[in-house]
N, C-alpha and C positions, 0 to 999 in steps of 0.2 A: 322612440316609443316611450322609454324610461320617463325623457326629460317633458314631456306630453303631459304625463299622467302628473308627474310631481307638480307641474306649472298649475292645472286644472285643481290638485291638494292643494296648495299655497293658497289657490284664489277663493278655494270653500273657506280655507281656515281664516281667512284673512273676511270675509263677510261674519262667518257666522263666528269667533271668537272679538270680531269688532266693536261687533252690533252693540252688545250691552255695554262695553267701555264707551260708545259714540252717547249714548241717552245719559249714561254718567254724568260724562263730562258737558252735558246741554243742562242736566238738575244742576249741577257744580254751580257752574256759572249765572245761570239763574238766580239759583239761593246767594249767591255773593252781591249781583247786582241788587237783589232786593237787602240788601243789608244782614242777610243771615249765613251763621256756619254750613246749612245742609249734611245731608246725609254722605257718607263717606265714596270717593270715588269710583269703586268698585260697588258699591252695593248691591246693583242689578243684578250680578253675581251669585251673590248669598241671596238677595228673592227669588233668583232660578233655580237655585239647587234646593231652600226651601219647599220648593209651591214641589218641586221634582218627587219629592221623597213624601209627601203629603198624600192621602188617600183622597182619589176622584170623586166627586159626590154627581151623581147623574140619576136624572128624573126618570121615572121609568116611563113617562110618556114621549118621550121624545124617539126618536128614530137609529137608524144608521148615519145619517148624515151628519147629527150632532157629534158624535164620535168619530167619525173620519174627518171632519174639517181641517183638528187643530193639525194631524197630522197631512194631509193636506197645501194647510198655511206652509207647512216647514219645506216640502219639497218644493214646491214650485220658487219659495225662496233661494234655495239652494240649487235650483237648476238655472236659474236666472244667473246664481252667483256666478256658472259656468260660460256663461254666453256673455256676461257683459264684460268689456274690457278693462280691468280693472288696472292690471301693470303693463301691459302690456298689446299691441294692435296685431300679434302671432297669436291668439288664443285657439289651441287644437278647436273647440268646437265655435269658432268665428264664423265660419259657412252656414250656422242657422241664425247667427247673431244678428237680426234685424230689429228696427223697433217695432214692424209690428208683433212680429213671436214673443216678444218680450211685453207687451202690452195685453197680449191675448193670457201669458203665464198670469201678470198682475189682477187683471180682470176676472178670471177663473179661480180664484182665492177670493176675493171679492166676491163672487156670487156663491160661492161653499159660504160662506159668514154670513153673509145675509138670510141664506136659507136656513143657517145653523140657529140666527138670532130668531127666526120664525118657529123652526122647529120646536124648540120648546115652549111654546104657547103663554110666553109670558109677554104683558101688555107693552115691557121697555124695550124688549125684543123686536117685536115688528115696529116699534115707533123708531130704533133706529136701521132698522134694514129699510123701512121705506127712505128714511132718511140717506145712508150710504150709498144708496141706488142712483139718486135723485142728485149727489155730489156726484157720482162716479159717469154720470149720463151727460152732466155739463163738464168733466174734467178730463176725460179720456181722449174724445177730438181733440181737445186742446192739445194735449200730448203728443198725438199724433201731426199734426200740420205744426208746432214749433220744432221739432226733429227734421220735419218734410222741408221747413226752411233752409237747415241747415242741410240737410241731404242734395237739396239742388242743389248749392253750390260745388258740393262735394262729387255731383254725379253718381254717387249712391246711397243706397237706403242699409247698406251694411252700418252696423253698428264701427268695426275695426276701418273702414274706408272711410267714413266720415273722420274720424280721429288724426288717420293717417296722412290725409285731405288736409285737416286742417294746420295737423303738426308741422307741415310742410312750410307753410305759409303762416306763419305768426302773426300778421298782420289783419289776419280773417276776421281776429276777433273784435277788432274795431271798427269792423262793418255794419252798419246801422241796423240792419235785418237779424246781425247775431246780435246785436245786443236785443234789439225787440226780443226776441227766440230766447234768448235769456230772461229774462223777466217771465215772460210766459209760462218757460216751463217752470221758475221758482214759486210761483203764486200754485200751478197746478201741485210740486211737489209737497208745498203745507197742506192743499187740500186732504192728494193721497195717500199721505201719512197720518192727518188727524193733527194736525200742528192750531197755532193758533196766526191767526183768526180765524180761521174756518171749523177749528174744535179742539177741545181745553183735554188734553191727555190726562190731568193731572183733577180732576174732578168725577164727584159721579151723579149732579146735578139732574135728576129726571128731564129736565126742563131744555138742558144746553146739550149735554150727550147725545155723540151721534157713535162712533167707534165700542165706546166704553156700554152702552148699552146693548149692544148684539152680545156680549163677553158675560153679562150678569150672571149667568147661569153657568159658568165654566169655573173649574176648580181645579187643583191638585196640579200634576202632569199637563194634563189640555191645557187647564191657564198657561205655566210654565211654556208651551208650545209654541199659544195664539201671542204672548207677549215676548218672545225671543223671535218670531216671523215680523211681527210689528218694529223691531228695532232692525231687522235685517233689510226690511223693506224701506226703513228710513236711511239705511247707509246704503244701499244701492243707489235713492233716487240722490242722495249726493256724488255718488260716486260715479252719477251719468250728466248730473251739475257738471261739476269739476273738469272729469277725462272729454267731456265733449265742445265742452264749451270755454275751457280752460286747460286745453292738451298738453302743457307744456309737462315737460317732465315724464310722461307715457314714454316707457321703452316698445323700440323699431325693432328689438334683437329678443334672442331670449338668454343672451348670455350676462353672467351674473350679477358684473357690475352695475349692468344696466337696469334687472331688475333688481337691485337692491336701490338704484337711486327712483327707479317707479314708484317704489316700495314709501323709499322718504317723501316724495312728491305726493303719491298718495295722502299719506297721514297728516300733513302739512294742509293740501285744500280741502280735507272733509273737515279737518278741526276747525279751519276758518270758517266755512259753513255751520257748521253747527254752534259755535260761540255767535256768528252772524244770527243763528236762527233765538239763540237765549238772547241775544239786545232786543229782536222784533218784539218778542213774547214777552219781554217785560214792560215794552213801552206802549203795545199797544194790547186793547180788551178784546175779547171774544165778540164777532159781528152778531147781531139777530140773525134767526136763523132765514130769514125771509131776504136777508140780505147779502146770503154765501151768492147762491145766483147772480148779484149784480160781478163781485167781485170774479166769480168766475166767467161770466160774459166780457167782462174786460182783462181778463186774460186770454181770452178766445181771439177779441180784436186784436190784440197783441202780438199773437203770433199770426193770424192772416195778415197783419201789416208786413209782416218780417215776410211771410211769401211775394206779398205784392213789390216790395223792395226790391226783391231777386232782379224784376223786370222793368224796376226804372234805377235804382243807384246798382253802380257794379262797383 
């Protein structure tokens, strides 16, 4: 029971003390490939504790909603933390670890934000909740049938079976379908994080904002909330990159050596990921916005090919 509970503490602390060291070190490298110093590698740090200790400023026409969301964003991140497998294919609450509970957790944050961005009746607000909707309605199929690829081979839709599935078998991942399946869900995971090309975090452009504009009207604490969920959200969808489609190194045990080398395995492929995601983002622009849909339609084919796979290459 003891070692349950501390596996479950490890795996909170290890998403939500990560998150802002993971976007750090994605500005880091960003600002060096563009030829600049940047801002220091902690920083996200000191802007969370700032925005924390900052007085809330809230419109008095806005609702309940507007105010439960950011708190909201933060559990469902942190319930995810629980279920997804981060070090380890033993995780106590593994038995509801499917992709789809985990997809419906995502989704259900997503529709608090978007309602939050309407709630307060400002014009940038609904232009990106219609906007986030409109991404989140071509990106979440997708999500779902490139898992579903890998899950048939695996013969389950567990999150820790697919892993465990795979871990087995090393050679999985040079199967034409996991590679399709890979692809797929990285093009979705820029989507649902707000990444580029699908949307420029690091701007506040009326024009191109889709994430950043549901957020205009949050301050203090809420900001503080909605952008510490936002980085936790982008180290999970690495860390279901990585552990699913690159199991190596995932501990079978829960004893400690094992999770201390998960631990190193871990921090090793989300960094590659994330340095992977500041070369994208510097090399390539932000799409028109009329043309997120093509991009995501070709990641939809993407991973239906990696299904169809299943039933012609084995």
């Amino acid at each position: 029971m003891v070692t349950n509970i501390l596996l479950e503490l490890a795996q909170i602390l290890t998403i939500a003390l990560g998150a802002p060291l993971l976007v750090g070190v994605i500005r880091k490298v960003k600002a060096r490939l563009q030829g600049r110093r940047g801002v220091p590698l902690f920083q996200p740090y000191h802007d969370l504790r700032k925005l924390l200790v900052k007085e809330a400023v809230i419109s008095e026409n806005t609702s309940w909603i507007f105010r439960f969301t950011p708190y909201l964003l933060a559990a469902t991140m942190l319930l995810s933390a629980l279920i997804v497998p981060l070090l380890t294919t033993l995780t106590p609450l593994g038995w509801m670890g499917n992709i789809i509970v985990l997809m419906y957790l995502f989704l259900l944050g997503t529709f608090f934000l978007a309602l939050a961005g309407l709630d307060a009746g400002s014009a940038f607000g609904g232009m990106g909740a219609s906007r986030e909707m409109a991404v989140a309605a071509l990106a979440e199929p997708t999500v779902m049938i490139a898992i579903f690829a890998i899950a048939l081979r695996a013969g389950t839709t567990s999150l820790d079976g697919i892993i465990a599935r795979s871990a087995a078998d090393p050679l999985l991942i040079l199967n034409a379908g996991h590679l399709l399946a890979f692809a797929a869900f990285f093009v979705v995971a820029l989507a649902e994080t707000g990444r580029l090309p699908v949307d420029n975090p690091a701007t506040h452009l009326e024009l191109t904002m889709i994430h950043e504009a549901m957020i205009l009207e949050y301050s203090g604490r809420h900001l503080a909330l909605i952008e510490w969920a936002a980085g936790m959200k982008l180290f999970l969808f690495l860390t279901l990159l990585a552990n699913l489609f690159v199991p190596w190194g995932v501990a079978t045990s829960t004893s400690p050596d094992a999770l201390g080398a998960a631990f190193v395995a871990l921090v090793v492929k989300v960094l590659l990921l994330g340095i992977g995601i500041a070369l994208l983002e510097t090399a390539v622009a932000k799409l028109r916005l009329f043309r997120v849909p093509e991009l995501l339609t070709g990641s939809f084919t993407l991973a239906l090919l990696a299904v169809i796979t299943f039933f012609f290459v084995r």
